[in-house]
C-alpha positions as CSV (number, residue, x, y, z in Angstrom):
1,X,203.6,-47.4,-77.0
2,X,202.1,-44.2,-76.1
3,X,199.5,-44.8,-78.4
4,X,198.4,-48.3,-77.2
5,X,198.6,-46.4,-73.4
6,X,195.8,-43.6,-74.9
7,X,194.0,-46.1,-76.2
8,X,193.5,-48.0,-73.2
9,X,192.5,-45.0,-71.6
10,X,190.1,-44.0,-73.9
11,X,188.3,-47.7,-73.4
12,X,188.0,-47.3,-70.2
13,X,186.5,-44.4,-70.1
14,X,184.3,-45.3,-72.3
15,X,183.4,-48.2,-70.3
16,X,183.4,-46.1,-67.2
17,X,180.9,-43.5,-68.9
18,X,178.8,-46.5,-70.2
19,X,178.1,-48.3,-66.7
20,X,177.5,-45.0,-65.1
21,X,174.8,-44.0,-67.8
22,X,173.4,-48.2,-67.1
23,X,173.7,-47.6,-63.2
24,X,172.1,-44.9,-63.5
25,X,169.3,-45.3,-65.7
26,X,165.8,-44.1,-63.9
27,X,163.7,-47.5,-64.9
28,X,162.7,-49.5,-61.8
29,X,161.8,-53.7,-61.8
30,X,158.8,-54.3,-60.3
31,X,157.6,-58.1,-59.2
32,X,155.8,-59.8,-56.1
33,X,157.2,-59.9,-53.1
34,X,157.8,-63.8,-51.7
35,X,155.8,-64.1,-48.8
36,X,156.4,-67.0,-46.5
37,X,153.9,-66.7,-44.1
38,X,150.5,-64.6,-42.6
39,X,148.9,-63.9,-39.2
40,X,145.6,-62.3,-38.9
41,X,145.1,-60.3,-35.8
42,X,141.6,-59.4,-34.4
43,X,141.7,-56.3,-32.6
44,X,139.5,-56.0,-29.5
45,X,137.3,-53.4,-30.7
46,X,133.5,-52.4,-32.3
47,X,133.6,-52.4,-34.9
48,X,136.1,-54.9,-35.3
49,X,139.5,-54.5,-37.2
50,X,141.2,-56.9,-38.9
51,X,144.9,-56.8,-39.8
52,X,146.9,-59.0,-41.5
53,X,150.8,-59.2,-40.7
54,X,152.8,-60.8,-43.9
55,X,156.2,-61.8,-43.2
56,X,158.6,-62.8,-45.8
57,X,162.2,-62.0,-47.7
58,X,163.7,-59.7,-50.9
59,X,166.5,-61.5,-52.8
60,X,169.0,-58.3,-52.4
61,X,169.9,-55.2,-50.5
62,X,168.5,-53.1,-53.0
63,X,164.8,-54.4,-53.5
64,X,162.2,-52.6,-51.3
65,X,158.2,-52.9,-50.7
66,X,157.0,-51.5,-53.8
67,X,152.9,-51.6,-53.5
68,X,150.4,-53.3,-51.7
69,X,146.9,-53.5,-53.0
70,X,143.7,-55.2,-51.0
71,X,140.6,-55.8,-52.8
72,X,137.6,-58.1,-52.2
73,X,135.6,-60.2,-53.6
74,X,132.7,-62.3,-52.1
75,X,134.6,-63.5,-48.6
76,X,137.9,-63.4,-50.2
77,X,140.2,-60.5,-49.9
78,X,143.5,-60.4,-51.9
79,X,146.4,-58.7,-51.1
80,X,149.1,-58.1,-53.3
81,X,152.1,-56.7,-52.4
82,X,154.9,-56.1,-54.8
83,X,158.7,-54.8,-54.9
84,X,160.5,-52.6,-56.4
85,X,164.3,-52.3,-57.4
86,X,166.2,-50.1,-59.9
87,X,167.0,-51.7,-62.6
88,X,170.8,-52.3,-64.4
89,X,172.0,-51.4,-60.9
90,X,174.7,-54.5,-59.2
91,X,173.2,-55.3,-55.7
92,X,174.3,-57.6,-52.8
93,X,172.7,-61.2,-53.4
94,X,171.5,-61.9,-49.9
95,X,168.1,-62.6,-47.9
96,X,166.6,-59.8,-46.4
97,X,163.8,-60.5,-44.3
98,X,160.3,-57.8,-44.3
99,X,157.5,-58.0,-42.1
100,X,154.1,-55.8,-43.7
101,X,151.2,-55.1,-41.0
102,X,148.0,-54.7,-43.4
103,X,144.9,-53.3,-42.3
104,X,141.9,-54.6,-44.0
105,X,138.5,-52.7,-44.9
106,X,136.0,-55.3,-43.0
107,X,133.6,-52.3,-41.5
108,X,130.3,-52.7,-42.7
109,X,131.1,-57.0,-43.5
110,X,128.0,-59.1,-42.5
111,X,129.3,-62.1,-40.1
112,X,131.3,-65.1,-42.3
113,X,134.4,-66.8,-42.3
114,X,136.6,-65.0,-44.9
115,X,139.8,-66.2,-46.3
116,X,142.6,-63.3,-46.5
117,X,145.3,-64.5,-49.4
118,X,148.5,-62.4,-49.5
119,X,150.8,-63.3,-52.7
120,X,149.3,-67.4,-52.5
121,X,149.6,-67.7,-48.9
122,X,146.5,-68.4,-47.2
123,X,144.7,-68.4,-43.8
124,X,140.9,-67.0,-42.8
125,X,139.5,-65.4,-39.7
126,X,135.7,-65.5,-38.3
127,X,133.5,-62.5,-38.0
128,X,130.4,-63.9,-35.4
129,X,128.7,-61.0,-35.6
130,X,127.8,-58.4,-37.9
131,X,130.8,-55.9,-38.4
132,X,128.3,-52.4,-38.5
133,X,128.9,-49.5,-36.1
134,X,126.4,-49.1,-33.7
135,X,124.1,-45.6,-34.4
136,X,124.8,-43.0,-32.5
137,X,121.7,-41.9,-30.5
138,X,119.3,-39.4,-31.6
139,X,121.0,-40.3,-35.6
């Protein structure tokens, strides 16, 4: 009897030691965040700025904005913004909602329509004139 009772103890220690070496592993998951929706805002200023505001939700408590990376291309910018979560580690299943305000780099942009996609959702905005700072004078 006392040595089924050490034995018992010794498993679960062993399984305690082995979930706290998984839980605690240093590796992080990494995926795109599920955006459900964009606005573009036009600020009221010259040269104008554009930002974009993505709202959307992470599947669990533990999941956070990883990156977000802008580039463009032509009239298109793409945004991509990604999360990240430790891996092996038991989260709370439940929807938790994020709202991203993303500037983007349109100094300089000749007027156009552009389209702004973040993570497949789409929307555009106008730019009616040139987007160049005036020169300052005597430059």
């Amino acid at each position: 009897m006392f040595i089924i009772r050490r034995y018992k103890s010794l498993v679960a220690l062993v399984a305690l030691l082995a979930f706290s070496i998984v839980a605690c592993s240093p590796g992080v998951e990494s995926a795109k965040a599920s955006v459900d929706s964009i606005e573009i805002l036009i600020l009221e200023s010259f040269p104008v700025q554009i930002h974009v505001v993505a709202r959307g939700h992470l599947p669990d408590d533990c999941t956070e904005i990883g990156e977000i990376i802008q580039e463009r291309r032509g009239n298109t910018f793409s945004v991509t913004i990604t999360t990240a979560r430790p891996a092996s580690v038991a989260c709370a299943e439940m929807v938790v909602s994020f709202e991203e305000v993303i500037p983007l780099d349109v100094v300089g942009l000749p007027a156009g329509t552009y389209t702004v996609d973040v993570n497949g959702v789409r929307d555009s905005f106008e730019l009616t004139v040139d987007n160049v700072a005036p020169e300052e004078p005597g430059s």
